[in-house]
C-alpha positions in Angstrom: -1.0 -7.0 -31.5 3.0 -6.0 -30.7 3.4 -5.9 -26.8 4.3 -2.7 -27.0 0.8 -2.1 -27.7 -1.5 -4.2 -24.8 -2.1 -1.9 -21.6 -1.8 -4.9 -19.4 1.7 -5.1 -20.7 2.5 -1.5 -20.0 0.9 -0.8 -16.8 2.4 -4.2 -15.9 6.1 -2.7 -16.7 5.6 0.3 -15.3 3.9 -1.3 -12.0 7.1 -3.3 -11.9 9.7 -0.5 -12.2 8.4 1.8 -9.9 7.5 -0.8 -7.5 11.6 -2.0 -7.8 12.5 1.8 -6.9 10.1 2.0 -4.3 11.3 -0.9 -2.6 15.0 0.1 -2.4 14.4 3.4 -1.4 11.8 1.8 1.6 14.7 -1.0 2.3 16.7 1.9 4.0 14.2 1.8 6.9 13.8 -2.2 6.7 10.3 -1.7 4.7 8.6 -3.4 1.8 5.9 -1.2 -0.4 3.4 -4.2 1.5 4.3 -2.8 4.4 4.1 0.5 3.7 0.6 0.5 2.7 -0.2 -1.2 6.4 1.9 1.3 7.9 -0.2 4.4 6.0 -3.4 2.6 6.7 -2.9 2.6 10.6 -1.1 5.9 10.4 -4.6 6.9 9.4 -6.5 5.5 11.7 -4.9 3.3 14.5 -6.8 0.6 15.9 -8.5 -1.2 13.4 -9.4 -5.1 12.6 -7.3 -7.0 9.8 -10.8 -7.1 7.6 -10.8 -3.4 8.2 -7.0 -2.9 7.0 -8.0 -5.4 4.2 -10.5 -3.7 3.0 -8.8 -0.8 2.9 -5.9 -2.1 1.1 -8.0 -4.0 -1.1 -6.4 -7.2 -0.4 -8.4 -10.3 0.6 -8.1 -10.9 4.8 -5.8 -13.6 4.0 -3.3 -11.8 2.3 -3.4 -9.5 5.3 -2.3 -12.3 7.5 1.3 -12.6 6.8 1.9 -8.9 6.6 0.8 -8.3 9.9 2.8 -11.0 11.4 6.0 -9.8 9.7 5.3 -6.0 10.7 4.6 -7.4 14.2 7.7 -9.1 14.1 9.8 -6.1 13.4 8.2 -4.2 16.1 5.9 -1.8 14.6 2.7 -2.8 14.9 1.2 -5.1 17.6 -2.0 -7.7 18.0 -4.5 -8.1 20.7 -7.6 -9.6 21.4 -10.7 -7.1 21.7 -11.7 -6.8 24.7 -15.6 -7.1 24.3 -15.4 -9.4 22.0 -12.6 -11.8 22.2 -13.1 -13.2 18.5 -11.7 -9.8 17.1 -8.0 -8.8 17.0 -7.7 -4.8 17.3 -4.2 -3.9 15.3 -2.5 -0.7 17.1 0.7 0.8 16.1 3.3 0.1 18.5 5.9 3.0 19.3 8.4 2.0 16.7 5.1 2.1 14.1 4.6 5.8 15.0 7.9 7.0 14.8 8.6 5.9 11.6 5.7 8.0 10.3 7.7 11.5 9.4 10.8 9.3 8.2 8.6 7.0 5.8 6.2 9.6 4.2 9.4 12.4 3.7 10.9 9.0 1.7 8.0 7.9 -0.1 7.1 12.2 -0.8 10.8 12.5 -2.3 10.0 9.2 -4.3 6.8 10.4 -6.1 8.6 13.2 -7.0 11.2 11.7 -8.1 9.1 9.1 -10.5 6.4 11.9 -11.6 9.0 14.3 -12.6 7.7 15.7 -15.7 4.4 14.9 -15.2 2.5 17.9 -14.6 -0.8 18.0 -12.2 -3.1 17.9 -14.6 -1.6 14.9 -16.7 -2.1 13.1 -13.1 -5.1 13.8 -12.9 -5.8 12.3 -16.0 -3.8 9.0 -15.3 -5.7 8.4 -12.1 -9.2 9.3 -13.9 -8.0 6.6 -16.5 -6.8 4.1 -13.9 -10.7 4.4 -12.5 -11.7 3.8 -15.7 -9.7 0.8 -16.4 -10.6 -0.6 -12.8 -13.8 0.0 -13.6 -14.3 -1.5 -17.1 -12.1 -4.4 -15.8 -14.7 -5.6 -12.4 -17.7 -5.0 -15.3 -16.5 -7.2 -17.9 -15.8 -10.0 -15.3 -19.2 -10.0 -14.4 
């Protein structure tokens, strides 16, 4: 098979291209995609555990870890202890977090247009049905 030809190859290449443009439109506001998806998540729904935010994200609790420590770091989010249960941290948006909002989703809005261009709504539709799919198929043949 040519490499042209393996979908791990091209979803691969495109996952890395877009992700590259994402990233250095995002670095104007001293984000990373990571980030971003931890920022959305809480923008969403503020107050949540790391399992929550992982689970979310799909990423494993672990993986959650350093992300929250380096957003917390740069201000926007902060930790604490629940109160009725000290063995659960509560994540909250700090101030900083919430006003980057607006900025952040006009930036990531002007992005998607700028990499769908050309793609019309229906042919999106039909990449996200066959993303599903692939997930899908994927998690079944592990099993």
């Amino acid at each position: 098979m040519r490499l042209q030809d393996c979908i791990n190859f091209q979803l691969a290449r495109a996952q890395n291209t877009v992700s590259l443009y994402f990233k250095s439109k995002l670095a104007l506001y001293d984000f990373t995609p990571s980030q971003y998806a931890l920022m959305n998540c809480l923008w969403g729904k503020d107050n949540q555990t790391p399992t929550q935010i992982a689970q979310t994200l799909c990423l494993d609790t672990s993986s959650i870890s350093g992300l929250l420590a380096r957003a917390e770091a740069k201000g926007f989010i902060q930790r604490q202890f629940n109160k009725e249960d000290r063995r659960t941290v509560i994540v909250s948006l700090t101030a900083k977090g919430s006003s980057m909002q607006e900025p952040i989703n006009s930036l990531i809005n002007d992005a998607n247009r700028a990499v769908l261009e050309g793609i019309c709504e229906a042919e999106m539709d039909g990449m996200i049905k066959c993303f599903s799919m692939m997930i899908e198929n994927a998690q079944k043949n592990m099993e």
